[in-house]
C-alpha positions as CSV (number, residue, x, y, z in Angstrom):
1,X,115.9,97.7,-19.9
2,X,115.7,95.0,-22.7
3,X,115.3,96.1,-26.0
4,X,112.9,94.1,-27.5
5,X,112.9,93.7,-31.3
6,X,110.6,94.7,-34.0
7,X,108.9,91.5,-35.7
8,X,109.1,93.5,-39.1
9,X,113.2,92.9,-38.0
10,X,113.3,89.5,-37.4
11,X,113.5,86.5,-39.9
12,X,112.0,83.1,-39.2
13,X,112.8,80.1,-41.0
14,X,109.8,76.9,-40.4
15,X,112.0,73.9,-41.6
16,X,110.5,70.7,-41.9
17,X,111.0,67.5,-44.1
18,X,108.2,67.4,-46.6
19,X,104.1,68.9,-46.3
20,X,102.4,65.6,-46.9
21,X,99.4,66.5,-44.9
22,X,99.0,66.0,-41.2
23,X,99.2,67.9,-37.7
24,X,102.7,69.2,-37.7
25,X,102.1,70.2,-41.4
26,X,98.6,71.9,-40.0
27,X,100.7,73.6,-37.1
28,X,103.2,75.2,-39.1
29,X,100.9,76.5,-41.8
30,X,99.1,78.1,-38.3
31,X,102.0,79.4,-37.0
32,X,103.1,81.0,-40.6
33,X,100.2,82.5,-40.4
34,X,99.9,84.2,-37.3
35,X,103.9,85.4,-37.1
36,X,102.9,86.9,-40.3
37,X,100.2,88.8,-39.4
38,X,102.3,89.7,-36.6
39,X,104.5,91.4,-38.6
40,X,107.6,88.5,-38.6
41,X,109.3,87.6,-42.3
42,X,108.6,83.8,-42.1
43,X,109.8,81.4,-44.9
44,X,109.0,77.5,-44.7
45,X,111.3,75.5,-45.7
46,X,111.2,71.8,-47.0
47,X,114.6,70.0,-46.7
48,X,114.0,66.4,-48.2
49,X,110.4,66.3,-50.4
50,X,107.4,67.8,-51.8
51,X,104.1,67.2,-50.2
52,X,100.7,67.3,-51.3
53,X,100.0,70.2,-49.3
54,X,103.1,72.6,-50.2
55,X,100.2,74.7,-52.2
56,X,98.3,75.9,-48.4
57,X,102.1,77.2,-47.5
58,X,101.6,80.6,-49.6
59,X,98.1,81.7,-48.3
60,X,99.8,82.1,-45.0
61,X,102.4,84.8,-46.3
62,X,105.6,83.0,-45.5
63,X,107.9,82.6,-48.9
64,X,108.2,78.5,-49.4
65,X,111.3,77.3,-50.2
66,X,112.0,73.3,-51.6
67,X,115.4,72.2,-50.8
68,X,114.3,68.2,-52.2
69,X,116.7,65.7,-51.8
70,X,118.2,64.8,-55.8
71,X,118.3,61.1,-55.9
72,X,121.6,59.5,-55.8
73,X,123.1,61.7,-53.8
74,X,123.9,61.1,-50.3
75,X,122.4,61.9,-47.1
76,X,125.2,63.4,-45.9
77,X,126.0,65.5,-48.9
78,X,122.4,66.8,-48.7
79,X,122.7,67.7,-45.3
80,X,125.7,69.8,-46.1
81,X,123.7,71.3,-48.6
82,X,120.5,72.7,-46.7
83,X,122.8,73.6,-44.0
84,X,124.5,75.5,-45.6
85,X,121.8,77.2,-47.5
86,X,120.1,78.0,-44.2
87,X,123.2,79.1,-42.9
88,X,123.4,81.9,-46.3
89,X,119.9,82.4,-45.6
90,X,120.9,84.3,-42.5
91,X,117.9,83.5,-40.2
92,X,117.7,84.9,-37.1
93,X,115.2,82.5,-35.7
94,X,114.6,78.4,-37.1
95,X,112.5,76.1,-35.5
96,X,113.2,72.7,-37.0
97,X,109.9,70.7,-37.2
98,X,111.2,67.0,-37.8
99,X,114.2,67.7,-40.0
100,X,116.7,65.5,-39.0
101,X,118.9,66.4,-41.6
102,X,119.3,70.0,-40.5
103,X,119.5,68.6,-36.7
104,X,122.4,66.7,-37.7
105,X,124.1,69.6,-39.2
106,X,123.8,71.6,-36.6
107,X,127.3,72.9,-36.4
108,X,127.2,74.2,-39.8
109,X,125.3,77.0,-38.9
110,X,126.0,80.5,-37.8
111,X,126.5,81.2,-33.8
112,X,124.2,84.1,-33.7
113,X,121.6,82.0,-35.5
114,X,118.7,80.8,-33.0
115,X,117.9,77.1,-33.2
116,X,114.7,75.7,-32.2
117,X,113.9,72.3,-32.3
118,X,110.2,71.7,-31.6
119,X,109.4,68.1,-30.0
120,X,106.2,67.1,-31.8
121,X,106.0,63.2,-30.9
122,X,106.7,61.3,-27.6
123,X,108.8,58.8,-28.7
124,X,112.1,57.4,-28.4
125,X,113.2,58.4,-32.0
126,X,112.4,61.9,-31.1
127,X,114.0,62.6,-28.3
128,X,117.3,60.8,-29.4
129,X,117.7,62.4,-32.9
130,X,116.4,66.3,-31.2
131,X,117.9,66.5,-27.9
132,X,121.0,65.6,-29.1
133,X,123.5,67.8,-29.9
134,X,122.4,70.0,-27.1
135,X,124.8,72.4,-26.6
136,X,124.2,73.4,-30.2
137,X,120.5,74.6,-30.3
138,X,119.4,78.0,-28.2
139,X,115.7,76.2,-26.8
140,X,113.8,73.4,-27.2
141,X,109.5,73.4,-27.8
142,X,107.4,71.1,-26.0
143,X,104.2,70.3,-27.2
144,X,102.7,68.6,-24.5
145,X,103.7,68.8,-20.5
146,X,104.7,64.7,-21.1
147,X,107.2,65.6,-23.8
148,X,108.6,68.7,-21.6
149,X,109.1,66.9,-18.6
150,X,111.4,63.7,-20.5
151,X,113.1,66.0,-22.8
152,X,114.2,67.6,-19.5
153,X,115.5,64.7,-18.1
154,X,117.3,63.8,-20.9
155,X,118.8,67.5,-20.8
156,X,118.7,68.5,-17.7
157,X,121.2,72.0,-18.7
158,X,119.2,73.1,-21.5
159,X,115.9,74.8,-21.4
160,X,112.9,73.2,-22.6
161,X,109.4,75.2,-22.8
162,X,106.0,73.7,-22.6
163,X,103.8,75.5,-25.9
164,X,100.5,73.5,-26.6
165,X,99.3,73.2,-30.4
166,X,96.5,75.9,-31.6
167,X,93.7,75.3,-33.4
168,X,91.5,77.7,-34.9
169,X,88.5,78.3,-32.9
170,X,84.6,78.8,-34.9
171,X,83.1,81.4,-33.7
172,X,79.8,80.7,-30.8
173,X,77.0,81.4,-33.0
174,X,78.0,78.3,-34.7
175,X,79.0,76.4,-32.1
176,X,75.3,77.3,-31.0
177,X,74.5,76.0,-34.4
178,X,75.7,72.7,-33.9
179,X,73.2,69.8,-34.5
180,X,72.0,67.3,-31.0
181,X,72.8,63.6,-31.1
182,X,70.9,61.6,-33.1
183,X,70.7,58.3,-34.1
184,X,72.6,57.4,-36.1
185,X,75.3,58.4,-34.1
186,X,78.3,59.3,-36.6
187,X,81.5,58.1,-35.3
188,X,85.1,59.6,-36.8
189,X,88.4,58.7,-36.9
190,X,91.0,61.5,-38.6
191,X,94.5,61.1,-38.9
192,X,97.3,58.5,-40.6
193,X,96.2,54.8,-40.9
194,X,99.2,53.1,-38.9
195,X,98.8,50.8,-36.3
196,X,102.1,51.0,-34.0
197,X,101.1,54.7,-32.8
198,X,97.8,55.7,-34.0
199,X,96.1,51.9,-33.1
200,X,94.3,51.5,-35.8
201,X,94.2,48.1,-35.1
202,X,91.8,48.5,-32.6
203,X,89.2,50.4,-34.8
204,X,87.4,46.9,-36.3
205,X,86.8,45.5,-32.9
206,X,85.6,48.7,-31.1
207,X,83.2,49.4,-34.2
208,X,81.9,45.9,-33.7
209,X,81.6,45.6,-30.2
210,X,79.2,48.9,-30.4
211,X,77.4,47.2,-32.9
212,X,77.0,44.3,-30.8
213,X,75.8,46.5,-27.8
214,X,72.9,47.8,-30.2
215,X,74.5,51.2,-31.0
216,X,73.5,52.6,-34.0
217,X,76.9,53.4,-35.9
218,X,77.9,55.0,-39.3
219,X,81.6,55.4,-39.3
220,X,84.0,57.3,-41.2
221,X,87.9,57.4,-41.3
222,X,89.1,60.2,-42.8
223,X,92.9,59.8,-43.7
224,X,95.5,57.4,-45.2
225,X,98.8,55.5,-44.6
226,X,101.0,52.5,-44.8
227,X,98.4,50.4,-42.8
228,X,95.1,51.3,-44.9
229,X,95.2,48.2,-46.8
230,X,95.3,45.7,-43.6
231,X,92.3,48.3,-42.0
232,X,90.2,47.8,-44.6
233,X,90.5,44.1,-44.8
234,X,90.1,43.7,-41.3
235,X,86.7,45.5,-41.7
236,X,85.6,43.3,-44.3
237,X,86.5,40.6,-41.5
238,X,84.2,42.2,-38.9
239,X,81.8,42.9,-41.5
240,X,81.5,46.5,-41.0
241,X,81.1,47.4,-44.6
242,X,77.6,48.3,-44.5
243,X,78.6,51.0,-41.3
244,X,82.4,52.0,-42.4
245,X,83.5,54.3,-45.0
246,X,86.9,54.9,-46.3
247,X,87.9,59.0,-47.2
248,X,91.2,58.8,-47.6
249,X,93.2,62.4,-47.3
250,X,91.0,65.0,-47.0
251,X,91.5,68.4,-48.1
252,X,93.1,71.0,-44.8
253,X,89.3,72.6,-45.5
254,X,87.4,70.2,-45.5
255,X,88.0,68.8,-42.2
256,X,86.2,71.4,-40.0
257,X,83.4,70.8,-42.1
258,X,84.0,67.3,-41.0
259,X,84.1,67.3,-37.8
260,X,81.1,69.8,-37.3
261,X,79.0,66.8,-38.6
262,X,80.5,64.4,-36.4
263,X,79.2,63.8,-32.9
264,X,82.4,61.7,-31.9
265,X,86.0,61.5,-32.6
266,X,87.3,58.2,-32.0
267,X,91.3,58.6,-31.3
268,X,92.6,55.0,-29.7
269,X,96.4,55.9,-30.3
270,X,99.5,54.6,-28.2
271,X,101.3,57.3,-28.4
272,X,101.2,60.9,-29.5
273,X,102.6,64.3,-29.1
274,X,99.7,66.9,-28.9
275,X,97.2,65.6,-31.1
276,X,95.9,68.3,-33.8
277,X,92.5,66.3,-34.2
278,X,91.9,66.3,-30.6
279,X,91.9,69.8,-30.3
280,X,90.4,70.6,-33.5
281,X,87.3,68.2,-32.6
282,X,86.8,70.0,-29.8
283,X,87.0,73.1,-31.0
284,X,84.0,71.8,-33.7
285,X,82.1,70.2,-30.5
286,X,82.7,67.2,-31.6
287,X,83.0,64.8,-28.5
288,X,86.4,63.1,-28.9
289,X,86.8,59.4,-27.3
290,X,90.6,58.8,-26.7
291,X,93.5,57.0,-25.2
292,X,94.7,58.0,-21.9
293,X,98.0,59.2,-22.3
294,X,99.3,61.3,-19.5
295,X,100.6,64.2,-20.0
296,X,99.5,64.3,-23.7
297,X,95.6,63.3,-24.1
298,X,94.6,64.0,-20.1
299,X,96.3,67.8,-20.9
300,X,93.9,68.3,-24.0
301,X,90.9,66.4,-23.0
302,X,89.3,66.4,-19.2
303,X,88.2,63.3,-19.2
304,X,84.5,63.2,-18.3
305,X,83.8,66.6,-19.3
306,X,84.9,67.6,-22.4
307,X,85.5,64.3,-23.4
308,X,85.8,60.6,-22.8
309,X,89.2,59.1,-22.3
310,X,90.0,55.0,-22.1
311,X,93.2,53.0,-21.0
312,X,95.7,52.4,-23.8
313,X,94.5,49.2,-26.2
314,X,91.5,48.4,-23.9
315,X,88.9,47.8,-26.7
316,X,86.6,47.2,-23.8
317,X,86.7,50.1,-22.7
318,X,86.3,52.2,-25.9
319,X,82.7,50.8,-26.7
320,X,82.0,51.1,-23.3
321,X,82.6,54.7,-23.4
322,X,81.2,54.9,-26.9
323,X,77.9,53.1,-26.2
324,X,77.5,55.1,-22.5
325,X,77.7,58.3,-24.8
326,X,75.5,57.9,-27.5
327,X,72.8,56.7,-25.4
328,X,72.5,59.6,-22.8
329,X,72.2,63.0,-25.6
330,X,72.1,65.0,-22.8
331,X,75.4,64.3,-21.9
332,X,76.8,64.4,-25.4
333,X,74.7,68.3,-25.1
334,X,76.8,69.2,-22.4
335,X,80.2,67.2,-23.2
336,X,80.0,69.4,-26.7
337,X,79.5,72.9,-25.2
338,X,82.3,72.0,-22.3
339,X,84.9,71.0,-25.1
340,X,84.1,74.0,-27.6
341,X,85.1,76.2,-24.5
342,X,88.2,74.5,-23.2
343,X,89.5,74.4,-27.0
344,X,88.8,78.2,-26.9
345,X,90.2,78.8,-23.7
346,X,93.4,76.9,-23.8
347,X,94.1,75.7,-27.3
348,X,93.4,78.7,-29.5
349,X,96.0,79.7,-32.1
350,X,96.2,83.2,-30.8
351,X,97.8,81.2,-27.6
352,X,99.9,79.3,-29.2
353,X,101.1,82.3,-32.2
354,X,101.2,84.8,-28.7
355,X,103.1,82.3,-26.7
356,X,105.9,81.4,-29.9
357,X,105.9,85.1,-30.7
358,X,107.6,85.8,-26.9
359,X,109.9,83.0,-27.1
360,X,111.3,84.1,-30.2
361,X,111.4,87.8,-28.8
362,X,113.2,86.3,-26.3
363,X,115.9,84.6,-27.9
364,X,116.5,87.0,-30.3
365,X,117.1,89.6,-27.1
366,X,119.7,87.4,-25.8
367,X,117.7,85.1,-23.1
368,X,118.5,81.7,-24.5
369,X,122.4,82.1,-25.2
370,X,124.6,79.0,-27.1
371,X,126.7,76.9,-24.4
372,X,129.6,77.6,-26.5
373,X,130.3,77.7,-30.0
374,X,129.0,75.6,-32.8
375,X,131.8,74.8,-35.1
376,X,132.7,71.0,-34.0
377,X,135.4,68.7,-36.4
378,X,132.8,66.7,-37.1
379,X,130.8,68.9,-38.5
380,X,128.0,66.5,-39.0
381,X,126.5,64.1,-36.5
382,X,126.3,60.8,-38.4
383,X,124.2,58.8,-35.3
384,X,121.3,61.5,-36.5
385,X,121.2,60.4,-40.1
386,X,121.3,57.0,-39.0
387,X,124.8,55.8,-39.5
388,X,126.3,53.6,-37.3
389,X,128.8,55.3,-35.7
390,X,132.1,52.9,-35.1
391,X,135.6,54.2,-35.3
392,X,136.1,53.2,-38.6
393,X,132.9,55.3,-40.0
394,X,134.4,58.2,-38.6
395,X,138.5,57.6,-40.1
396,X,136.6,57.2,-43.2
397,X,134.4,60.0,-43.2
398,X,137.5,62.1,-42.0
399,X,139.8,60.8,-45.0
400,X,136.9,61.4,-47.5
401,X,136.1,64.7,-46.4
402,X,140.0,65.9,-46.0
403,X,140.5,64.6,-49.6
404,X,137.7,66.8,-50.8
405,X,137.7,69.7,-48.5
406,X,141.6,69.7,-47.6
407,X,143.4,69.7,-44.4
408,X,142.9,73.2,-43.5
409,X,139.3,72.4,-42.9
410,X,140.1,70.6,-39.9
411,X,142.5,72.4,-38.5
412,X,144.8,71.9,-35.7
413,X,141.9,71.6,-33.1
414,X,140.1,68.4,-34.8
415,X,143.5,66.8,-35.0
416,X,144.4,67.0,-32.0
417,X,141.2,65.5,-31.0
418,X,140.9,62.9,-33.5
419,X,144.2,61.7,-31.8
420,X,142.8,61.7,-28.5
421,X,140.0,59.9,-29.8
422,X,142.3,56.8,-31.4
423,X,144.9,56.7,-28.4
424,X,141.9,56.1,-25.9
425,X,140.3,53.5,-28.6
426,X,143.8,51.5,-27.8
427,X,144.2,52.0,-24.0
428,X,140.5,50.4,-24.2
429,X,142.3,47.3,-26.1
């Protein structure tokens, strides 16, 4: 029989870049939270910047750590740094949450340390820069059933396991609470202002073409981002100042309150992971209107039931969903009470702290074991950090690093296949 371990036994490190507000930074203060009420010592770590919201990370109980990025000094050299400071930290368990600077170094860890990198985003980026370097992490976390299913196609040897985001979950009576639809019907977009994935873009036109149908709108976008600026202008364009209103970044507690005055959440993104706001909104019963993404938005939202979902960059579509909506408040009735329950049913963080808790059991009993070992001669992977990786990068980053570190660091082993490497460089000539 397994021995399974005690949480009190066990030490989690949450690594991720910086806590500048947004759903992975709302996950991991969730899941900090719950493994330490479970028992588990959790510490999150930052690894490049401070955030605005590195004051939530001690009301969860985990110990927060800043490992900031001086300036001047390299990427590499930084790398080396948290690395090894995680590696003296002596973690049993890490789940790296969008640090590509501890992906990369990867090799500088310990071998009885369990790596986790958690896919949060389907996009290219991610699964280049956290499926790499496979043989080096223990497990890979999914957030959606779309992100699962590439990242196991792209490593087809390694396991990857599906765990949806949690939300926190209001209790009936005031779900029971909740006001009906009335006019005007309020209309809310939550998350970061940038048009390539979240489609911001498309927010002007789909406000104006309800507006046009006769629905009576008042909007708000709660958030902010590199593309607030052009969002705002285009409103002025459509004239929608009268209907629109700008929050910026909300407080982490004020956006429950938020969305338990909303009646929809508008959500036209082209791509995503597993959207926080999503699942929060329907957690508040507020009605969200989304893309179609499959595997990502169809998993959270069933369309026509809890929710309304539209094909990717059809602005059509989206103010035909929008007007059906807030014209039938029956409908809206039923739509609201049908997505408080799925949010409670599959998306609640005791799921998602429940379903982390056993994986980490888990791999700290043995069930997730390294390929091999994780010393390598290149000790980190430069493609990660976004070097270009030619022949000569890697002569010079050898030379550098023998001058400072000495030969010995190398050893035998990494000459002998820094050799192989050059002799089939000139065979290719």
């Amino acid at each position: 029989m397994t021995h399974l371990p005690s949480p009190s036994s066990i030490h989690v490190g949450l690594i991720i870049p910086f806590f500048r507000g947004g759903g992975i930074e709302t996950c991991v203060l969730r899941l900090a939270s719950y493994l330490c009420g479970l028992g588990y010592h959790v510490d999150i770590v930052t690894t490049y910047t401070r955030g605005a919201w590195d004051e939530h990370i001690a009301a969860t109980g985990a110990t927060p750590y800043h490992l900031e990025k001086p300036a001047g000094v390299s990427m590499v050299k930084h790398t080396r740094t948290v690395c090894r400071w995680i590696a003296d930290r002596a973690y049993d368990v890490i789940l790296i949450n969008g640090s590509p600077n501890v992906q990369a170094g990867l090799s500088l860890l310990p071998d009885n340390m369990v790596v986790i990198p958690v896919l949060h985003s389907d996009n290219q980026y991610v699964y280049e820069t956290y499926c790499s370097d496979a043989d080096l992490w223990n497990l890979a976390i999914a957030v959606s059933p779309r992100i699962r299913d590439v990242a196991r196609q792209r490593v087809p040897t390694r396991p990857v396991v599906y765990i949806p985001n949690g939300v926190d979950i209001p209790d009936e009576e005031e779900q029971m609470r909740r006001g009906t639809l009335e006019s005007p019907c309020h209309l809310l977009y939550l998350g970061r202002l940038e048009q390539a994935m979240k489609g911001i873009d498309l927010l002007p036109p789909i406000i104006r073409g309800c507006l046009d149908r006769g629905v009576d709108l008042r909007v708000t976008i709660a958030g902010d981002g590199p593309d607030r600026d052009e969002l705002e202008r285009r409103c002025g364009e459509y004239h929608l100042d009268e209907v629109v209103s700008f929050l910026g970044m909300i407080p982490i507690d004020q956006v429950y309150p938020l969305l338990r005055t909303a009646h929809l959440l508008i959500m036209p993104s082209r791509s995503e992971g597993m959207p926080t706001a999503l699942l929060e909104a329907q957690a508040c019963g507020c009605v969200p209107v989304a893309s179609r993404l499959p595997g990502i938005t169809d998993v959270a939202v069933e369309d026509g039931v809890t929710g309304l979902l539209a094909p990717v960059n059809d602005t059509a579509a989206f103010v035909e969903a929008i007007a059906g909506i807030c014209r039938d408040q029956q409908r809206w009735q039923a739509m609201s009470q049908a997505a408080y329950l799925r949010a409670k049913t599959l998306f609640s963080l005791e799921a998602m702290g429940q379903a982390y808790a056993r994986v980490i059991n888990d791999a700290c009993s043995g069930r997730y074991p390294l390929p091999g070992k994780r010393s390598r001669f290149f000790a980190i992977n430069l493609a990660t950090l976004g070097y270009p990786v030619r022949m000569k990068d890697l002569l010079v980053f050898v030379a550098k690093a023998v001058y400072r570190y000495g030969i010995p660091t190398f050893g035998k082993e990494g000459f002998r296949r820094l050799r192989a490497q050059l002799s089939a460089r000139r065979r290719g000539r």
